[in-house]
Each structure stands twice: as C-alpha cells, then as structure tokens.
C-alpha positions in Angstrom: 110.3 100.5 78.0 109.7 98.3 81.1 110.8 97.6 84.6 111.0 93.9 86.8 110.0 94.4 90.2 110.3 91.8 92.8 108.2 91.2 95.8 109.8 89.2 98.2 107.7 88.3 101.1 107.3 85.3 103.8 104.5 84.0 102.0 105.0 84.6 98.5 107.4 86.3 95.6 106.0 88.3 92.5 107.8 88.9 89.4 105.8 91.7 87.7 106.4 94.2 84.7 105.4 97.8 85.2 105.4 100.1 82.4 106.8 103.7 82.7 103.6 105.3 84.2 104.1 102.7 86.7 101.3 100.2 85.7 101.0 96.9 85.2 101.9 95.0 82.4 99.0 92.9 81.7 100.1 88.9 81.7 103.5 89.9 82.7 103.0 88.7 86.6 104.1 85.6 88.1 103.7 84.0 91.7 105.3 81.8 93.7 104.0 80.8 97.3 106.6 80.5 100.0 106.2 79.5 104.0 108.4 80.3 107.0 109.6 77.1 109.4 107.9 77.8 112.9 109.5 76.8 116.0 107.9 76.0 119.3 110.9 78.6 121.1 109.5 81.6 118.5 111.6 80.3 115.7 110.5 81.8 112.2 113.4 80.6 109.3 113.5 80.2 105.5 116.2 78.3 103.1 117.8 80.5 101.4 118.8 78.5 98.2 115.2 78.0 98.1 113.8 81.4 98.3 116.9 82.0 96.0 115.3 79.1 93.6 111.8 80.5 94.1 112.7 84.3 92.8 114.5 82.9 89.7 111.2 80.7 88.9 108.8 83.8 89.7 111.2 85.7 87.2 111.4 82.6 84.6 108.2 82.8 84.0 107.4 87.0 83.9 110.6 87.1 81.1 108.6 84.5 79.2 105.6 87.1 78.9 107.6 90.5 79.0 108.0 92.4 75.8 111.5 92.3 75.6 114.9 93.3 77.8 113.8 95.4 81.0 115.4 98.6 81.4 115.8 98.1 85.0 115.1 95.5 87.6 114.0 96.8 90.9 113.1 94.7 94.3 111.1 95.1 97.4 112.5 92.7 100.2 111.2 91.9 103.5 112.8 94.2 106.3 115.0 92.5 109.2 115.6 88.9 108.0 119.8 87.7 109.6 122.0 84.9 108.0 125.5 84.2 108.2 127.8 83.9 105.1 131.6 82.0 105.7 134.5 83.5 104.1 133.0 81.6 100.7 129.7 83.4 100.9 128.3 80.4 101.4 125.4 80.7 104.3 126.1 79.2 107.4 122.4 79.3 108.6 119.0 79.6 107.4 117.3 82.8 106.8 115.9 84.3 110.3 112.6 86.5 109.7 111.2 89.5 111.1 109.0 87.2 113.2 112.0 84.9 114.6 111.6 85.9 118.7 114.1 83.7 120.1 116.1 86.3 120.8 113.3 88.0 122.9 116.0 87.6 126.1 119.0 89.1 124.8 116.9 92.3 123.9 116.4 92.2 127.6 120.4 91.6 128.7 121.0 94.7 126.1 118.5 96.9 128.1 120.2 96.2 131.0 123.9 97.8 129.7 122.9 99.9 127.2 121.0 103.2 126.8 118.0 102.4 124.7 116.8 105.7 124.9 120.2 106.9 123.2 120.1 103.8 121.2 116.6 104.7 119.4 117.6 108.3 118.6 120.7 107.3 117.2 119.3 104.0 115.1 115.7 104.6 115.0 115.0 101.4 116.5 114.6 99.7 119.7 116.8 96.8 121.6 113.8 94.5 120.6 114.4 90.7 118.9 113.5 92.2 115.1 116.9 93.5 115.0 120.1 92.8 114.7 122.0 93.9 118.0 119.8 90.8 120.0 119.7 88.5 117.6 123.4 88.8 117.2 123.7 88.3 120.8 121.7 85.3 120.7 123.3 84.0 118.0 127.0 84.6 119.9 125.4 82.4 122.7 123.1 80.0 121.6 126.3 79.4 118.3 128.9 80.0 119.2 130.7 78.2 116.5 128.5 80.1 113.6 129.5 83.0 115.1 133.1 82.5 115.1 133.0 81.4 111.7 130.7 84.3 109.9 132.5 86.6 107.6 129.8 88.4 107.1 126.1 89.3 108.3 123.5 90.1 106.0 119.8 90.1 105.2 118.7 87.6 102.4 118.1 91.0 100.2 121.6 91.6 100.3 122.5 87.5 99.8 119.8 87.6 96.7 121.9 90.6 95.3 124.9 88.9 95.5 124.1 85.5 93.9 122.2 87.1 91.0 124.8 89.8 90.1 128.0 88.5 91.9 128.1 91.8 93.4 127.4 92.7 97.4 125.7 95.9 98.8 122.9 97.0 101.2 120.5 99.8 100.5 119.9 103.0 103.0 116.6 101.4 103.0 118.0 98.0 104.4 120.4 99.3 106.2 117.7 100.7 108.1 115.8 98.4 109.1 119.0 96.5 110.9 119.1 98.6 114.4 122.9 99.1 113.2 122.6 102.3 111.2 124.1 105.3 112.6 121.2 107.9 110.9 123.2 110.8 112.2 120.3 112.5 114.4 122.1 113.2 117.4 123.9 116.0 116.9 121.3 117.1 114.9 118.8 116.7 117.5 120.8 119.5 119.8 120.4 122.1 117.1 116.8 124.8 117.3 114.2 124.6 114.8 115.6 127.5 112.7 119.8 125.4 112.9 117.9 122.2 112.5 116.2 123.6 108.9 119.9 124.9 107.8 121.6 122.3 108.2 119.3 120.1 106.6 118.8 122.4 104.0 122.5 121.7 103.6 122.6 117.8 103.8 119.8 117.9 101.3 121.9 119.7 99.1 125.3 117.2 99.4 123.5 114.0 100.9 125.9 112.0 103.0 125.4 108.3 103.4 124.5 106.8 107.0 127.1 104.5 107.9 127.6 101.7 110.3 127.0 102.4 114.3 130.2 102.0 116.1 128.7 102.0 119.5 126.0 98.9 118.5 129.1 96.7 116.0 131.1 97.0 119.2 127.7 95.8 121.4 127.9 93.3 119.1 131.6 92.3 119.1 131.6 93.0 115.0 133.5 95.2 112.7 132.0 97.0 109.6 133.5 94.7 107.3 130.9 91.6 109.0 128.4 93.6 107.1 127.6 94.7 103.3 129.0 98.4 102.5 125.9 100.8 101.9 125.3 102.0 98.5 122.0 102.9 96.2 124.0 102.3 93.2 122.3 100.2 90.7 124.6 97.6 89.6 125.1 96.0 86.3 125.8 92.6 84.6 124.9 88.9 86.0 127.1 86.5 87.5 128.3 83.7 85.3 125.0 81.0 86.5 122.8 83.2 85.5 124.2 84.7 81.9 122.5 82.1 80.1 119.7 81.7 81.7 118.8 85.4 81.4 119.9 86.9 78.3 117.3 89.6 78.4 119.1 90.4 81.9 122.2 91.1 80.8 122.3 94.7 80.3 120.0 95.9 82.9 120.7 97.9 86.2 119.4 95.6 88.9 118.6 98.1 92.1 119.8 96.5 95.7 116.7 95.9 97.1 114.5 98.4 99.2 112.7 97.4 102.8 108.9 96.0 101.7 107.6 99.3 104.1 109.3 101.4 102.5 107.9 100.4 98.7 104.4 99.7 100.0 104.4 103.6 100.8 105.5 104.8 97.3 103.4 101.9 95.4 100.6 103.8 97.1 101.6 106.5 96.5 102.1 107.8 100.2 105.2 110.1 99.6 105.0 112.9 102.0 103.7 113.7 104.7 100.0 114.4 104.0 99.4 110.8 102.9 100.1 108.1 105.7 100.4 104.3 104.5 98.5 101.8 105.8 98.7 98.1 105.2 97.7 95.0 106.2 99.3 91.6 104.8 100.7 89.0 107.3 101.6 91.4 109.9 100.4 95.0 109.7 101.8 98.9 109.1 101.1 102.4 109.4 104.0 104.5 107.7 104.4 108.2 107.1 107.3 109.5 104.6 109.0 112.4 105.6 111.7 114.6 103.9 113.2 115.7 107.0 114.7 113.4 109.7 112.8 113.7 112.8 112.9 113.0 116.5 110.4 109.8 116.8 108.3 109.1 120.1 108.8 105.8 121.7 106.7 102.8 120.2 107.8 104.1 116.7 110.5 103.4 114.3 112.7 105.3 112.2 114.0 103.9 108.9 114.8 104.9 105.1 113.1 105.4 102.0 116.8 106.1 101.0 119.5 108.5 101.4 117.2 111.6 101.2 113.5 110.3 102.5 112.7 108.6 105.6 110.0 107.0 107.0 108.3 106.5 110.0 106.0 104.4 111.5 105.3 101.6 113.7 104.2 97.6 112.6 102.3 94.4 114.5 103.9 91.5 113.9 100.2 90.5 113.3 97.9 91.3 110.8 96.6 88.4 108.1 98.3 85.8 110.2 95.1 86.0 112.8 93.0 84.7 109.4 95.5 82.0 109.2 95.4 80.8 112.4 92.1 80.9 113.2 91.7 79.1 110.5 94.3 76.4 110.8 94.1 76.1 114.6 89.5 76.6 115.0 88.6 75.1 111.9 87.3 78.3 110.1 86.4 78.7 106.4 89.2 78.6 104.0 86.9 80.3 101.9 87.4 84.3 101.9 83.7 85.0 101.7 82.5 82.4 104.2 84.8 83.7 106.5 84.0 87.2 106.3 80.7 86.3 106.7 81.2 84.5 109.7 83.3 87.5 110.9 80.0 90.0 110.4 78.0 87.7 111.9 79.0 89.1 115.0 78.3 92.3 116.5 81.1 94.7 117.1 82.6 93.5 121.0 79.5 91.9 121.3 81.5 88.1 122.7 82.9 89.2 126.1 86.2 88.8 125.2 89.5 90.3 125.5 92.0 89.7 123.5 95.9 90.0 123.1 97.1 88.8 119.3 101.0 88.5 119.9 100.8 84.9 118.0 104.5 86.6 116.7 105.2 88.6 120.0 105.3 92.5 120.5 106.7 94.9 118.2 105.0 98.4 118.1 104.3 100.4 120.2 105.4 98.0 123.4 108.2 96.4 121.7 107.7 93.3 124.6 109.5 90.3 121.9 108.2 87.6 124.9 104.8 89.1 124.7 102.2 86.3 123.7 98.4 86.0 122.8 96.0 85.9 125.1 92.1 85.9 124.8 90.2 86.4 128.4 86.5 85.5 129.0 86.2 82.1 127.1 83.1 80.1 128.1 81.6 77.2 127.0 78.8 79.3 125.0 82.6 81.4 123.0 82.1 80.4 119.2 85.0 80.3 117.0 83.8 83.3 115.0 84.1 85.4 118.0 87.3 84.4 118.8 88.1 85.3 115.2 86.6 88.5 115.7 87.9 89.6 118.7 91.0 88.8 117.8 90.6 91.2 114.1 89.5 93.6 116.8 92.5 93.6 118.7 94.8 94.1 115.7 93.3 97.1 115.1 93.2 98.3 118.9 97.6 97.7 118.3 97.2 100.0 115.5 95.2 102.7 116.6 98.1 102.7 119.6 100.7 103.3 116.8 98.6 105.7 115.3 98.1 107.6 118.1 101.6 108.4 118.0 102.1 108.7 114.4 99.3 111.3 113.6 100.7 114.4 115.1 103.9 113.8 112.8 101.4 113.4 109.4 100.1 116.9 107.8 96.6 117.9 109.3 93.9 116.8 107.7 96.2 113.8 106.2 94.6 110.9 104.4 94.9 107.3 105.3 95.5 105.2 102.3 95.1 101.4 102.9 96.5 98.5 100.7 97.3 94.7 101.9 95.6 91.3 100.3 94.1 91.4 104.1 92.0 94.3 103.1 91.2 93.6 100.1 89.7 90.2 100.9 87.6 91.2 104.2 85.4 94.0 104.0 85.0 93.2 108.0 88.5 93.8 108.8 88.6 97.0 106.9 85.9 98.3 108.5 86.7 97.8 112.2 90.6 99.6 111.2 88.6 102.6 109.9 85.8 102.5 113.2 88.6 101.9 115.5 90.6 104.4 113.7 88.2 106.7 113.8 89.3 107.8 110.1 88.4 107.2 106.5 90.7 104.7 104.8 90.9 104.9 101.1 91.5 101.2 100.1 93.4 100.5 96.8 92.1 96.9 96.4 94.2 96.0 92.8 97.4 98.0 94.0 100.4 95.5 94.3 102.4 98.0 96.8 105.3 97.0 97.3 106.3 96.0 93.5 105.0 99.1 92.5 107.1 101.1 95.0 110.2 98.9 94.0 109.4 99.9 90.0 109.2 103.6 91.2 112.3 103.8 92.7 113.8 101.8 89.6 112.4 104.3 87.8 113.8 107.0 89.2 117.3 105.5 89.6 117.5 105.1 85.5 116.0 109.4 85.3 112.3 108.4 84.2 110.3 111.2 85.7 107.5 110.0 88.5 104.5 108.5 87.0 101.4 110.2 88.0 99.4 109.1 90.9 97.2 106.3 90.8 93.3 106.2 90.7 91.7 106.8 94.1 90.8 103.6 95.8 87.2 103.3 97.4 86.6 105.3 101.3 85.1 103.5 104.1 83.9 105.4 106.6 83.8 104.6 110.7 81.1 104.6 112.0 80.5 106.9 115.2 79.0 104.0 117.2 80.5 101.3 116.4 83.8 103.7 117.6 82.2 104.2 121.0 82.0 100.7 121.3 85.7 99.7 120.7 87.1 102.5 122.7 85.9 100.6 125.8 87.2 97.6 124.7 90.4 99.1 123.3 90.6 100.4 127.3 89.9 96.9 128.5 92.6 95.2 126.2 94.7 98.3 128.1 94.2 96.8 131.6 94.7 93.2 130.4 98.0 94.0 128.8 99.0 95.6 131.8 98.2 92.8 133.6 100.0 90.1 131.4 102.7 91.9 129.8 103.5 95.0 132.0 103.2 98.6 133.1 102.9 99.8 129.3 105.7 103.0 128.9 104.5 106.0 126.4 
C-alpha cells in the first residue's frame, strides 16, 4: 500500500510515494523545475497548461518506479495563486502567484470602504494584494473584458483538479487561503471562554463547512457560483485524456489539494499547539496548528488545515529568494557551500548596514503589498557578501516580528521545528533564525514537508491510522551574544521601516 503526493511549488513539482508509516519510497521521487514570469509593475505569473504539463511529467515518471496502483493520491498546492476560467473552463489568464503585487493599490481603495478590522476576524486575512478581494479589484479595472467574461475564479489547485479528474472543488484548506471564506468566528467571538468551549465542543462534534463570504463576493461584484464549491471529499476516476495514460490511476481517490502551509506543518509533524512550524523555501513561514478557532492579532493569518484544524501564522514573501538574487543580481557563488562560506565570513551586523528585503513586497506582520527593499549604509568599502548577509539578517528580523505575535498562542515551552531546502543548504541562515529567534530550532534536513503533509492527510482521508512521528532533526542553538547583537539591529531595521514604509501598527 502506497500513496502519490504532489508538491506543487513556484520553483518546482515532486511526485513522490510514501508508504503507510508515511516514509519515503526509495526511487519513487521525481522532480520537475518550474519559474514564475516577473514583471517590472510586481508581476509574478505561471502557464497553466504548462504547470499542468509539468505535474503529469513529475507523475510519469514516479508511476514508472512505484510498486503498483496507489491507494490514494494526495497534493500540496501553493496558497493564493488567481486565474480566470470562461464558461468552457478554458483559462482566460495566466496563473497569478502569491508574489504577484500589482494589485498593491486596490488593497489600498478596499481599506478605504471597508472594515479591515471586521474583515480579518471574519476571513482571517487582511485587504492586502495576496488575496483575492484586491486582486479581483484589480483585475475588474485593469481587465475589464476578462472580468466580464470569467465564469469562474479559481486557484490553479482547483484548475489542476479539474483537468485530471474532470471534476471541480476547493479544499477548506484552499478555501482559506483566498480572503473569501466566511470561517464563522464572529459570532463566536462574542461568546465567554466557558460559551466559547461549548459551542465548539458542539461544532467539533457535527463540523459544519465554512462557506463563501457574502459581504467580500459582493466587494467583489461576484456570486458564489464564480467560485469552486468547498468540499474535502476525495474524488474518484480520471477524465477521458488521462485514462490511458494512467491506468494505475484509475481507481484511486485523488484528494483536492491542501495549501503548501498547511502540509509543511503535518509533514513535520507540527500538529498541535506545542509544536510551531517553521520553514524556509522561497519565501518563509512560522505556523501553529490549532484545534480551536481563535481570535488572531493583527500581522497574522488565519487559515485551514481543514474543516476541523486550523492554523495560524504569519509568512515573508521572502525567504530563499534573497540567495537567488544576490546571486543573480551581485555575482555570488552558485555553489551552496561557497556561498555559505562567503555568508560566515562575516561577522554578525558587523557591515553597517540596514536592510529592508521586500524584493516581493510586504506580507506579515505589516501587510504594506507596495513595500520594497531597501539596504541603507552602502559605501564604496560594502562587499557583496555583506549585502548578502545583511539581507539573510533581515529575513529573520521579519520573522522574529511574526513570531512575536505567534508565541503566546503556541503551548509554553513549545518547540520550533524547522524544514525548507533554505535550511538545509545554509548552516548560516539557520543559525541567525535561531540567534535572532532567540530559540532552538530542530531542523529536519531530509524531510520533504509538504508532500509528506499531503500523504498524511491522504492517509487519513482513506482511514489509515497516523503514522508515528518522524526522527528528531538536529538542534541549533542561539547564541546569547550573537542575540544581543541583532536585537539592535532588528531596532534599527524598526526605525528605517518607519521611515520608508510607515508608522508600523501592532
């Protein structure tokens, strides 16, 4: 007995086999490298028919190594990608990504007639240009005649789903991560802590599905049917392009996909509340799963696991993507190991720099989508390396601001578990996160999160029971003075965002 789980990502899709203690099958793991179009206006898009193309290759060549028919297929997805489907399903534009911020200025005409405060309690997200409210808004401007045309409004997860199976559905999971789900907090949120544990104690019991948010379809002049229904369902059966193709696919429940947060948590086994996720790939995470829905502070996020667990947490839109454009843009290494080393070879805020790293724009805990990099106190003695590194440094200043906010909600004396190819590549990057951090980070170097997560949940969709935990990973430890350093400079990179990008709101 095995299960297919699918990575999609923005730089690469894995096919891989897990077996049912959720391990890898060995040989049964295929790759396929994948790029985003960048725009000088913060364009970020991908074909679909080739990301469609690029799945079916990763999964060609994983069926050619498997042992036989999966019993399941489950998929991890990138969260808050937008295309338009006509009334033939056919897509009417390109697939936009989580780091498309073109829509950065409608976020900003949504503040200004709707409650955002309202808005985030209800949705779990902010008006910000990751979502779908602006970027529908944009969209009704900037195309008109796409807009008038779309039937329907979906992520590529969803499209994916439907030209595999024929069959067309969101996840909870998804659904969360538009900024259109109604997560039915609310009224919840009125009740006292000993109302608030009865009536979830009853929704637990008889789980309802979140649905649609009326108030942000009307904000966005659509009607629930522009959008997939929501259902967890697997589904069964392949459509008619694909039956020969896939034989060993016929049978097998294929799960609609789950948000890549959300699986990187289970695939590292961060589950509840004493274990908070962290992980760095081309942007970066920290993520705590909860069984209970719960008021979020501001900077943070509020999306699904599925219909019973949700998850908290707040990303950077960078992470890995500093490597790659340092590299690309100062003529850095391509080598891992040179570049690390280059990386060591200076001293912790030891360049005189300040830096700001929104290459993709703001997303936690500012949400500022027209933010933009900035690096203060270049001279003509700065070195690429310390550009590198103060930028690495300022990543991890972003994510100590999430976690600052994230902690109280995590069990005390929670662990950090860390994961990400980031991570597992630079032993310099790891080590700021934990100084800065201030915490030990257990980092699972061979864990492939995300497909693991995907394989759990298909897992438990076809009534396997949970696979035991995986192996610990290896601690790193801050160090106490290295993190007396960085909190001056984390105050510094304070001042200079409020200089640049505003009067920061906690």
């Amino acid at each position: 007995m095995w299960i297919l789980a699918l990575d999609v990502g923005t730089s690469s899709i894995r096919a891989i086999g897990y077996d049912a203690f959720g391990r890898p099958l060995p040989g049964c793991d295929a790759r396929v490298g994948c790029e985003p179009t960048t725009t000088a206006d913060g364009g970020s898009e991908m074909d679909p028919e080739e990301l469609v193309a690029a799945t079916a290759s990763a999964i060609d060549r994983c069926l050619a190594r498997s042992p036989g028919p999966p019993a399941a297929i489950g998929a991890s997805v990138f969260w808050h990608s937008l295309l338009a489907l006509g009334a033939d399903g056919q897509p009417l534009t390109r697939v936009i990504t989580w780091a498309d911020t073109r829509s950065a200025d409608a976020a900003k005409a949504l503040r200004s007639r709707l409650d955002e405060t309202a808005t985030h309690a209800r949705t779990g997200a902010p008006l910000h240009s990751t979502f779908y409210p602006a970027r529908l808004a944009w969209l009704r401007e900037a195309r008109p005649d796409v807009f008038a045309r779309a039937a329907t409004w979906c992520g590529f997860a969803e499209y994916l789903l439907l030209r595999f199976t024929g069959r067309f559905r969101t996840s909870v999971s998804m659904a969360s991560g538009t900024g259109l789900l109604n997560q039915q907090l609310d009224a919840w949120q009125q009740l006292d802590a000993w109302q608030q544990l009865d009536a979830w104690q009853e929704l637990d019991a008889s789980p309802r599905t979140p649905a649609w948010d009326t108030h942000m379809l009307d904000a966005c002049a659509i009607t629930p049917d522009h959008l997939p229904p929501i259902d967890d369902a697997p589904v069964s059966g392949l459509a008619s392009a694909w039956r020969a193709r896939w034989p060993a696919l016929a049978d097998a429940p294929w799960l609609p996909a789950a948000g890549d947060g959300a699986c990187s948590n289970l695939g590292t086994d961060c589950s509840s509340p004493d274990r908070m996720g962290l992980n760095v790939g081309t942007s970066a995470a920290l993520r705590l799963v909860t069984p209970e829905p719960r008021v979020v502070p501001w900077g943070l996020w509020h999306y699904r696991v599925d219909a019973r667990r949700h998850l908290i947490g707040g990303a950077t839109s960078e992470g890995g993507n500093v490597l790659a454009w340092a590299r690309r843009t100062l003529a850095l290494p391509d080598d891992d190991e040179a570049l690390d080393a280059a990386l060591a070879a200076v001293a912790p805020d030891s360049h005189g720099l300040t830096a700001l790293p929104f290459l993709a724009g703001e997303r936690s805990p500012g949400w500022r989508g027209d933010a933009r990099a900035a690096v203060t106190g270049i001279s003509l003695a700065t070195t690429a390396p310390q550009i590198l590194r103060t930028l690495v440094e300022a990543v991890a200043y972003r994510l100590a601001e999430v976690y600052d906010r994230l902690a109280p909600a995590a069990a005390p004396g929670h662990a950090i578990i860390a994961s990400g190819g980031v991570l597992a590549h630079s032993r310099v990057f790891t080590q700021v996160l934990a100084d800065v951090l201030g915490v030990p980070l257990e980092v699972r170097e061979g864990t492939e999160a995300s497909s693991r997560g995907a394989a759990l949940l298909a897992l438990g969709a076809i009534g396997r029971p949970a696979p035991p935990p995986e192996p610990s990973g290896s601690l790193v430890r801050p160090d106490g003075r290295r993190r007396a350093i960085y909190a001056a400079a984390r105050a510094r990179q304070g001042h200079l965002y409020d200089s640049v990008v505003g009067p920061r709101v906690s």
